[in-house]
Every structure is written in C-alpha cells, then in structure tokens.
C-alpha positions as CSV (number, residue, x, y, z in Angstrom):
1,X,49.7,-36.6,-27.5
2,X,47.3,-34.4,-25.2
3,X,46.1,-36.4,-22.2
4,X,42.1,-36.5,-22.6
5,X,41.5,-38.3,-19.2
6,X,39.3,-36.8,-16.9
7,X,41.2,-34.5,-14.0
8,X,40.8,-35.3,-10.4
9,X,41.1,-33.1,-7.2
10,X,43.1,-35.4,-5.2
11,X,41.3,-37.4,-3.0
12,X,44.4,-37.1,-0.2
13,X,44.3,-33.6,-0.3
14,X,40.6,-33.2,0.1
15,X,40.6,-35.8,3.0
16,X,43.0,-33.6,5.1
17,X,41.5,-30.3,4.0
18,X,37.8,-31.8,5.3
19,X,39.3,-32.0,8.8
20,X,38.8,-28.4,9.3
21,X,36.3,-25.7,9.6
22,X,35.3,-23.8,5.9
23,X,37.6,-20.7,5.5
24,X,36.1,-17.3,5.3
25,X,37.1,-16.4,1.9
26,X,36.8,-13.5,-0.4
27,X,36.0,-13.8,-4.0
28,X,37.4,-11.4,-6.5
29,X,35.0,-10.3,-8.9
30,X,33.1,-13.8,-9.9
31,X,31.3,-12.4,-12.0
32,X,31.6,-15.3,-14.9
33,X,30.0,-18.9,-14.9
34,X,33.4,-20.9,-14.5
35,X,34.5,-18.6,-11.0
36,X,31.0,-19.1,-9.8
37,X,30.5,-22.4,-10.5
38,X,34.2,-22.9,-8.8
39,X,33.2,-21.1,-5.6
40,X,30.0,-23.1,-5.2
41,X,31.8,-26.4,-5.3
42,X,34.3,-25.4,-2.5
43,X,31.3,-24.3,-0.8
44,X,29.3,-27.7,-1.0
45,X,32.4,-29.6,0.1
46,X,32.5,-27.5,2.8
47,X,36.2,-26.0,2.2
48,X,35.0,-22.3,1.9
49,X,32.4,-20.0,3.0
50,X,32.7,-17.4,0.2
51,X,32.3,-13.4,0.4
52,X,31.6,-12.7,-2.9
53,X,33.2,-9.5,-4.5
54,X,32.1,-8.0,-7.6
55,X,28.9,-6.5,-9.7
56,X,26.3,-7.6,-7.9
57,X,23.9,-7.4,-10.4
58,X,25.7,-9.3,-12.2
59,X,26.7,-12.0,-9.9
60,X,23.2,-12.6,-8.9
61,X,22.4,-13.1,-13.0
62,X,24.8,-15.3,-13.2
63,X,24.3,-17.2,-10.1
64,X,20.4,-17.2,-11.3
65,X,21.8,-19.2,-14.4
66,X,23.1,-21.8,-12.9
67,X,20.5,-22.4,-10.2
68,X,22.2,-20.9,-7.4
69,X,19.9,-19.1,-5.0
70,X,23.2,-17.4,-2.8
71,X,21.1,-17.6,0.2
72,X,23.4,-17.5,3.1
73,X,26.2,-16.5,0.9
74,X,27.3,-12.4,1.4
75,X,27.8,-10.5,-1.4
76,X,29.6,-7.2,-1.7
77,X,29.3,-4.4,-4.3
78,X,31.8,-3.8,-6.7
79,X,31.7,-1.7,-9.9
80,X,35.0,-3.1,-12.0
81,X,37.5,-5.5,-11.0
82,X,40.1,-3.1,-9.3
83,X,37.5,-2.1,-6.8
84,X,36.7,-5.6,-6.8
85,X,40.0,-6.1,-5.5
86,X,40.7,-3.1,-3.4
87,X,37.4,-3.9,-1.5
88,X,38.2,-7.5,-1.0
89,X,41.7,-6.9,0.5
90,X,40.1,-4.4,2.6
91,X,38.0,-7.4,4.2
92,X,40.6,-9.6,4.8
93,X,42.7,-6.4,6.5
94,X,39.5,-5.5,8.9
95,X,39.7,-9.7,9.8
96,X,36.5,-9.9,8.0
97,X,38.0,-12.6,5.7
98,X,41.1,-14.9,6.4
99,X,41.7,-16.4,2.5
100,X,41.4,-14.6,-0.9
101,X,40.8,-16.0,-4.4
102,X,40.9,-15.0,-7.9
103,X,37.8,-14.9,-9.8
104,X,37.4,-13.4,-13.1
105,X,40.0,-10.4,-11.9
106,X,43.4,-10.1,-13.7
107,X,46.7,-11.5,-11.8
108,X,48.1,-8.0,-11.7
109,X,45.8,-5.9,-10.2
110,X,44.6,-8.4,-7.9
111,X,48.3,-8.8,-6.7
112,X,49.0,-4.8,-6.6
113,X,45.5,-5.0,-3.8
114,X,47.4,-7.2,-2.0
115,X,50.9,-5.9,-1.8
116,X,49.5,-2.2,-1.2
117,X,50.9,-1.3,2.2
118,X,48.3,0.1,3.6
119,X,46.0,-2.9,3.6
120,X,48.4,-4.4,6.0
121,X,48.4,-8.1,3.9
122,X,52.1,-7.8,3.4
123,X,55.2,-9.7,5.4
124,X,58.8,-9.5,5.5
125,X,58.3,-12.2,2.8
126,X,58.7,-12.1,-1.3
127,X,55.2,-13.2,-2.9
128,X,55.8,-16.4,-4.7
129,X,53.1,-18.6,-6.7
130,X,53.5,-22.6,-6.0
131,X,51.9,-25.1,-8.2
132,X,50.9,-28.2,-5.9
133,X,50.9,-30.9,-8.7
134,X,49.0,-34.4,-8.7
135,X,48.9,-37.0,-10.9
136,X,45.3,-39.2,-10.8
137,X,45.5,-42.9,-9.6
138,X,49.2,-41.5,-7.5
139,X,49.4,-39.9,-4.0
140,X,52.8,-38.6,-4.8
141,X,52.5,-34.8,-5.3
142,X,55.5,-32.0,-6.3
143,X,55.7,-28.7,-5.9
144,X,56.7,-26.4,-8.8
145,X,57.6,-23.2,-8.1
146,X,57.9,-19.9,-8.9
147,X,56.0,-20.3,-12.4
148,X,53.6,-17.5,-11.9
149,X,54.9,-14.2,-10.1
150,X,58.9,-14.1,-9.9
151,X,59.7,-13.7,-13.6
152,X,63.5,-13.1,-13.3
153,X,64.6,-14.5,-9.7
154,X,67.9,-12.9,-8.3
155,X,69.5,-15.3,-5.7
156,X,67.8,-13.8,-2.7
157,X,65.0,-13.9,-4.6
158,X,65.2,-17.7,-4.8
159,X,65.8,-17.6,-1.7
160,X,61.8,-16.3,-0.4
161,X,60.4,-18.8,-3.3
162,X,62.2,-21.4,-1.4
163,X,61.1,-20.4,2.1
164,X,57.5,-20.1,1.0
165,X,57.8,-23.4,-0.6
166,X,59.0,-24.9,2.5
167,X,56.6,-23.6,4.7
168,X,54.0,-25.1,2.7
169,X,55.3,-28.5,2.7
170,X,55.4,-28.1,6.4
171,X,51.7,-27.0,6.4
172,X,50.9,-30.2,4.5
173,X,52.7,-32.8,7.1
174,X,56.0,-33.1,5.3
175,X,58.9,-32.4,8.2
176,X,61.6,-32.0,6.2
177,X,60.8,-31.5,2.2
178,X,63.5,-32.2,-0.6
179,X,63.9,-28.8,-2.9
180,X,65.7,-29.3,-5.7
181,X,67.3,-26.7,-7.4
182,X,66.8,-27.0,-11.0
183,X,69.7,-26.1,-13.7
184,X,70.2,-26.9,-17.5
185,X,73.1,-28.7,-15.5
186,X,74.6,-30.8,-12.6
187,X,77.5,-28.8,-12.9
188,X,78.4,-25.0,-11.7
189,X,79.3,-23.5,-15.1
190,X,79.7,-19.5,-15.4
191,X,77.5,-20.0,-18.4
192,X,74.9,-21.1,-17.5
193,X,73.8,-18.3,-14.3
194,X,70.9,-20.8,-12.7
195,X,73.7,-23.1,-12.1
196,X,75.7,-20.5,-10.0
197,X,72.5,-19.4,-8.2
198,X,71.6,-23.2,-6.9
199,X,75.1,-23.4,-6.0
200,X,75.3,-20.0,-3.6
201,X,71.6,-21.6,-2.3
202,X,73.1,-24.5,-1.3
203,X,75.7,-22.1,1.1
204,X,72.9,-20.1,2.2
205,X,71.1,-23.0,3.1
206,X,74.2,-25.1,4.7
207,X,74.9,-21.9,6.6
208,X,71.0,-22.2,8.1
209,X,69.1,-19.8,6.3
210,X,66.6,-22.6,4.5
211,X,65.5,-24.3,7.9
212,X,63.7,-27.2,7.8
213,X,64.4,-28.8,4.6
214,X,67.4,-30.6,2.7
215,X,68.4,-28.3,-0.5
216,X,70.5,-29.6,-3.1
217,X,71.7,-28.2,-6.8
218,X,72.2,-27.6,-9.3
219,X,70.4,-30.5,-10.6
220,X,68.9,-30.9,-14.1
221,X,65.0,-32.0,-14.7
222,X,66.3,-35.6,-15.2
223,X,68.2,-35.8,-12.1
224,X,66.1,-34.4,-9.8
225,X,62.6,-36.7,-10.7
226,X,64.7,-40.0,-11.7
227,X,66.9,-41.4,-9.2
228,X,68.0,-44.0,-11.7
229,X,69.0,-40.9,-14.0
230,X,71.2,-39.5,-11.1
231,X,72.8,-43.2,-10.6
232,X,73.9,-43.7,-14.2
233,X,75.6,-40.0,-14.0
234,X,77.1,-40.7,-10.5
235,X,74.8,-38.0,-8.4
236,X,74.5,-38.6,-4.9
237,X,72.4,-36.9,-2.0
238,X,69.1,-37.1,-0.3
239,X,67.0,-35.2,-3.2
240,X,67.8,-36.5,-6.3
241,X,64.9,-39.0,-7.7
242,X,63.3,-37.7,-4.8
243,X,62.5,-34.0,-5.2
244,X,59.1,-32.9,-3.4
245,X,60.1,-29.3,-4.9
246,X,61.4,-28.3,-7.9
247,X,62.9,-24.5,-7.7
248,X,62.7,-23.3,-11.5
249,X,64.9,-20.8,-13.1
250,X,62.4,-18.7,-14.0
251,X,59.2,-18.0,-15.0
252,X,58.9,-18.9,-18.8
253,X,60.4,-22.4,-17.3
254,X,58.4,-23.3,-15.0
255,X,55.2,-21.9,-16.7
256,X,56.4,-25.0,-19.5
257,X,56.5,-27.6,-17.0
258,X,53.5,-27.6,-15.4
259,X,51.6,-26.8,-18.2
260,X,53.6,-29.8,-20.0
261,X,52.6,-31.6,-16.9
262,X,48.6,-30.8,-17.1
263,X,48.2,-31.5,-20.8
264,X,50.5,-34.3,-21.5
265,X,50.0,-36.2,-18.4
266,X,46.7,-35.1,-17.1
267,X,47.8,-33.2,-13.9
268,X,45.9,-31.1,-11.5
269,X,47.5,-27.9,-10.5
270,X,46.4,-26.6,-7.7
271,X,48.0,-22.8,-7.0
272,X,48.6,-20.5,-4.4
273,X,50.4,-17.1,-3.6
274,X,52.3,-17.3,-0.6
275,X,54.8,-14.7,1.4
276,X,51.4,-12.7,2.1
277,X,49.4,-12.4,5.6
278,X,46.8,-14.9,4.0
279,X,47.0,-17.6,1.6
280,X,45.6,-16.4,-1.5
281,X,43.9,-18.9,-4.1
282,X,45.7,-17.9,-7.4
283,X,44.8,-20.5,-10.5
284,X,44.9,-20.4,-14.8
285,X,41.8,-18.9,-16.9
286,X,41.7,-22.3,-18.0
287,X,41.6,-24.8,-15.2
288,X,39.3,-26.8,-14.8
289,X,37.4,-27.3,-11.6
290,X,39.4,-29.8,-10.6
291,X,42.1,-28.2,-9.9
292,X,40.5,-25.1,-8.1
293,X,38.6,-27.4,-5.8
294,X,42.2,-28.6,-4.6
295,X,43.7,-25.0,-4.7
296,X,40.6,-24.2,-2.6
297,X,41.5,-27.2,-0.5
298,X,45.5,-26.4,-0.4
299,X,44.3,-22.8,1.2
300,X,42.1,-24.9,3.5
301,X,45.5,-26.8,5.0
302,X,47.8,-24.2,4.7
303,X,45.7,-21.1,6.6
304,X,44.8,-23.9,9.6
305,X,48.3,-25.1,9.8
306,X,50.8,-22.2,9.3
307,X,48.2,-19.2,9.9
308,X,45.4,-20.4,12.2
309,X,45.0,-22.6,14.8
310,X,43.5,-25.8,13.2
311,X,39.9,-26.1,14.5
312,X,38.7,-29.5,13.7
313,X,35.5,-29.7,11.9
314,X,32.7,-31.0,14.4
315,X,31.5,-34.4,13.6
316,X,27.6,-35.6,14.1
C-alpha cells in the first residue's frame, strides 16, 4: 500500500522560486549528512546562500565526507544545538540573515530561539507550521495546516493559522485562496467542538477579519477535496471540491493527513513556520530531499513576496 515512486520537488514551484535572488539563510546546527547534503542542494540551485550554524569541527568533517569543500560558504561556531539556535536567531535579528532553517536541531528549542522576545523575530502574529503539499505529474498543490506547532487550536487560534495560511497563498500568486474548514461534519453539532469553531470562523471572516480569501465550514475531508462528494450531499459554496487550504482540528489530525498523503500517495511536503519576522524552513527528520528543496524554494517565494521586495535574479 506504501507509494515507492520516487518524490519530486515540484517543478512549478522551483520555476517561480528561480526568479529571484538566493536568500541569506541560517542553518541550525547541520551538523549531520542528510541537513548538509539538503543545504548544498538549495545552494547549487541557487535558492539559498547558507550561514551555517553549528560545531564547526564537526560540520567541516562532515562536509569533508561528502566532497564539499564550503568554500565561500560562512560558517559560525556553535558548541550544542541551543546555542546553535540562540546564535542563529541572533543573525537574522542583527539583519545578517533574512530566512532560517532547521538542521539537525530539535523543533522546540529552535522555535523557543525564535519566539524569545529579545531577538526581535516575533509579530503580532501566532506561529503556525503549513505543509505546502504536491503530488508528482499534477500542478495542483494544497495547503495543510496547522499539523506541526498549534496542538490544541482555540478559535482565535484558528484564526492566526488561517491568516498565515492566507498570506502564503497570496505570496505564491493565488488572489483569493479557498480555506476550508475541516470538521468530522458538515453540520454545527455541540458535540463535535471543531464544528462550532469553523462555524464562529465563518462570522469572523464574514465580518472581515480573514481578508482576502473565501472561508467556508464546517466541511468534512470528503466534502472539502471532492466536489462531486459535496453534490451528492447537497453542499453548495465556492470551496467545496475546491479547497487550496485545509484548516485541521488539530494537530494529531493533520499530522495523519499529510503523512497519509506522503506515504500512500507519494507527496512532497514542503514546510514552513510562519507568523514570525522571517520565514523559517521547518521539515520532518525524515523527508527526503525532495521535499526540503521545495521548502527551501517555498521560503524563497514567500520572503520576496510578503517580506522583501522581489529582486529578480539577473540573467546572462
């Protein structure tokens, strides 16, 4: 039942990302072959130009290894993954940096670097985590999210994971995204709490506060991918069959689905934090590299359209 097939960075995303300069980008203790090997291929595409944070004995063995020189390529001293961390945040708050990504650092404290006020990375946003999925041989993409940070999501909550969510869709070209707001249920039922919380999203966004987007719920999984599914059980609207987002209850749910999504139909998941000053590359232990070239790629698009100002890559 596992989906062997090779994964592909999609070739849309990488066309669109290659329109603009490398971003400067810190790396979070890549001290290991796969984070290397990761940071080096967003380099040779020309998406990155990586500050690398960590051991630097270690990262230069390691490096050695796989017959990379680093020449050209800054490296910072760390001793352990929390100064790792602390030191590459402090880079992107002196402007030294304008992306950060995860290399062989834990989610936590690379997230408690970040949200530290006094490195200044922090906004009036909540951080939330989107998964930008692709499919190979399909251009189609959709947007899972939160299935990483937000474990529990009160309304308001919800209500920054969709704004983030948004903004990146914007970032990416798309004017006005379909978010749907997933359920157990098309119908508001005091049992089931995800149902009342799509419902009071739909108010908040009717009454202006989701800009920029049509939001409907609450919609089940089956309603909100198949519009055929929402014909035979008499849902109307603009998002169902048609979702480019899919707001999860929480995090155990969305974790499933795009895991479900990468092993049963060969997905690439390319992830990002959002709701901070700078986009911040944030993928699974176990991607492949794949799917961190298009995360890399994703940060690429969304740091030249929503945080920069888009310089266009020179052409020969």
């Amino acid at each position: 039942m596992l989906n062997t097939n090779p994964k592909q960075c999609p070739a849309h995303l990488l066309e669109q990302a290659r329109q603009y300069s490398a971003v400067r980008t810190v790396v979070i203790n890549p001290v290991n072959r796969v984070s290397l090997a990761s940071v080096r291929l967003a380099q040779d595409e020309g998406l990155i130009m990586p500050v690398l944070v960590g051991d630097e004995a270690r990262m230069r063995a390691e490096a050695a290894a796989m017959g990379w020189d680093l020449a050209g390529v800054r490296l910072v001293h760390a001793a352990d993954e929390a100064a790792a961390a602390q030191a590459g945040v402090a880079l992107v708050s002196r402007g030294e940096a304008d992306a950060i990504m995860k290399g062989h650092v834990h989610t936590d404290i690379l997230l408690r670097a970040v949200l530290n006020r006094a490195a200044g990375l922090r906004t009036d946003s909540r951080l939330s985590h989107v998964f930008y999925m692709t499919v190979p041989g399909s251009c189609r993409a959709l947007c899972i999210t939160d299935a990483v940070i937000n474990v529990q999501p009160n309304v308001l909550d919800k209500l920054h994971i969709a704004r983030n969510a948004i903004a990146l869709l914007h970032a990416l070209g798309c004017e006005e995204p379909r978010v749907a707001l997933l359920s157990g249920t098309e119908e508001v039922s005091k049992s089931m709490p995800s149902s009342q919380d799509a419902a009071e999203l739909v108010k908040l966004a009717a009454m202006g506060a989701l800009p920029g987007a049509v939001v409907e719920g609450p919609l089940a999984f089956d309603n909100a991918v198949s519009r055929e599914a929402a014909e035979i059980k008499g849902i109307s609207g603009q998002v169902p069959g048609n979702a480019d987002v899919l707001l999860v209850p929480n995090l155990e749910s969305g974790n499933f689905l795009f895991k479900q999504m990468v092993y049963f139909m060969g997905a690439t998941a390319a992830g990002l934090v959002l709701g901070a000053r700078v986009p911040v590359i944030l993928t699974s232990r176990a991607d492949p590299p794949e799917a961190r070239l298009a995360s890399c790629a994703l940060a690429s698009i969304v740091h030249h359209n929503r945080y920069g100002a888009a310089p266009v890559r020179a052409t020969a």
